[in-house]
C-alpha positions as CSV (number, residue, x, y, z in Angstrom):
1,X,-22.4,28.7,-3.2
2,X,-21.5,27.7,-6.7
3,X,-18.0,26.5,-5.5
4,X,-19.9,24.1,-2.7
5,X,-22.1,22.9,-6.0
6,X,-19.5,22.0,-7.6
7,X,-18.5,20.3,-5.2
8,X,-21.3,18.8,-4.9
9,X,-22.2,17.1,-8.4
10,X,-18.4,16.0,-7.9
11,X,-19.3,13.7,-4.7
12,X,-22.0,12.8,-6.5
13,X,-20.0,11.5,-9.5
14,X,-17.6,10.2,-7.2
15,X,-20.5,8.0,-5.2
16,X,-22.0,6.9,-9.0
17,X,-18.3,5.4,-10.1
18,X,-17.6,4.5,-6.2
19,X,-16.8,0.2,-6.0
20,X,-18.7,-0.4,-3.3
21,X,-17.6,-3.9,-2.9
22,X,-13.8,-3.2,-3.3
23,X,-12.8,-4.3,-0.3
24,X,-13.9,-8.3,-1.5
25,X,-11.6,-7.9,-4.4
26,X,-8.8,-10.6,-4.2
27,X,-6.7,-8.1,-6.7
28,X,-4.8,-5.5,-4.3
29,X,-4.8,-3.2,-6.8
30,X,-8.6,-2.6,-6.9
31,X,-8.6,-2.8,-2.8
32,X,-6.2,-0.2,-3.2
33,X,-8.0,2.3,-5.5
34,X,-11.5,1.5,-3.4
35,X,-9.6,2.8,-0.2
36,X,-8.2,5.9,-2.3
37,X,-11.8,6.2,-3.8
38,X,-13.3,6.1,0.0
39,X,-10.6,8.8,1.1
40,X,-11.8,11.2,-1.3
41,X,-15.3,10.3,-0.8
42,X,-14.8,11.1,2.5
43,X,-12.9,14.5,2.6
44,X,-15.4,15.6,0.4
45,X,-18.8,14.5,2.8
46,X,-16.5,16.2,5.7
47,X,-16.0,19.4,3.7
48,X,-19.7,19.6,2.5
49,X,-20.9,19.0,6.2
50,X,-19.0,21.6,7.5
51,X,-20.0,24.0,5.0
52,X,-24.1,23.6,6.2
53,X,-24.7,20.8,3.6
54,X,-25.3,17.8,5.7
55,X,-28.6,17.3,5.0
56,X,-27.8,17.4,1.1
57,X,-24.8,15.3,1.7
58,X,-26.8,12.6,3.4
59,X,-28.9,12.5,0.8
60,X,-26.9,12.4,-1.9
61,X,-24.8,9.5,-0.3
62,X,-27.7,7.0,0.4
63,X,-29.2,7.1,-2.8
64,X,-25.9,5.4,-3.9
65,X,-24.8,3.3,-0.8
66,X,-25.7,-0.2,-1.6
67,X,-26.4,-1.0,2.4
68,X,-25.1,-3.9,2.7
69,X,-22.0,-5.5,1.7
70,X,-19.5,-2.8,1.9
71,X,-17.6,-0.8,4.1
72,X,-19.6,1.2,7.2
73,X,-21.0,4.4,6.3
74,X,-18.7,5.7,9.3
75,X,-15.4,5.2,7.1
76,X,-17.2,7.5,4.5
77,X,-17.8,10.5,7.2
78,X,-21.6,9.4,7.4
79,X,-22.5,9.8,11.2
80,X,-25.7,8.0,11.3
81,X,-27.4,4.5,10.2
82,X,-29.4,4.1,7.1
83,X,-32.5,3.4,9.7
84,X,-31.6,6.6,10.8
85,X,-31.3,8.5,7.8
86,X,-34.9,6.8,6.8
87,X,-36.4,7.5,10.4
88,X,-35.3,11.3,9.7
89,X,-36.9,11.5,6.1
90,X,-40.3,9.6,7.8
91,X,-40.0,12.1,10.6
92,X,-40.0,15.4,7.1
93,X,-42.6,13.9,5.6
94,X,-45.0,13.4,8.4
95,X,-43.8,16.7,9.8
């Protein structure tokens, strides 16, 4: 479990320094390290999910995913809408 932690507080570092709007640069260079940023971003939400952790993961991503203006949550390995992700957290609460 400690390894999957550390894993872990490293998406989340990875989702606090993420450019969420790289993909508006004019400058390839930052398009290019967004993409590589994104590609991380993702093996790591794929890896934690598979381990048991989606719930955690899901989280963790949309408390840093700026909604609108940046790529689909799709392309980060996010399989559901932030409506959905807000219906589900409605539907723990109430529950």
């Amino acid at each position: 479990m400690s390894k999957l932690k550390g894993t872990l507080d490293t998406l989340s570092k990875l989702l606090i320094e993420h450019d969420w709007t790289y993909e508006m640069s004019d400058d390839h260079s930052v398009w290019t390290s967004g993409t590589n940023q994104r590609s991380l971003i993702r093996a790591l939400i794929i890896k934690l999910q598979e381990a048991g952790m989606s719930k955690k993961v899901s989280n963790l991503f949309y408390e840093h995913y700026p909604v609108n203006g940046c790529h689909e949550v799709k392309g980060y390995g996010i399989n559901h809408s932030w409506a959905e992700h807000l219906d589900r957290k409605a539907m723990e609460f109430n529950g």
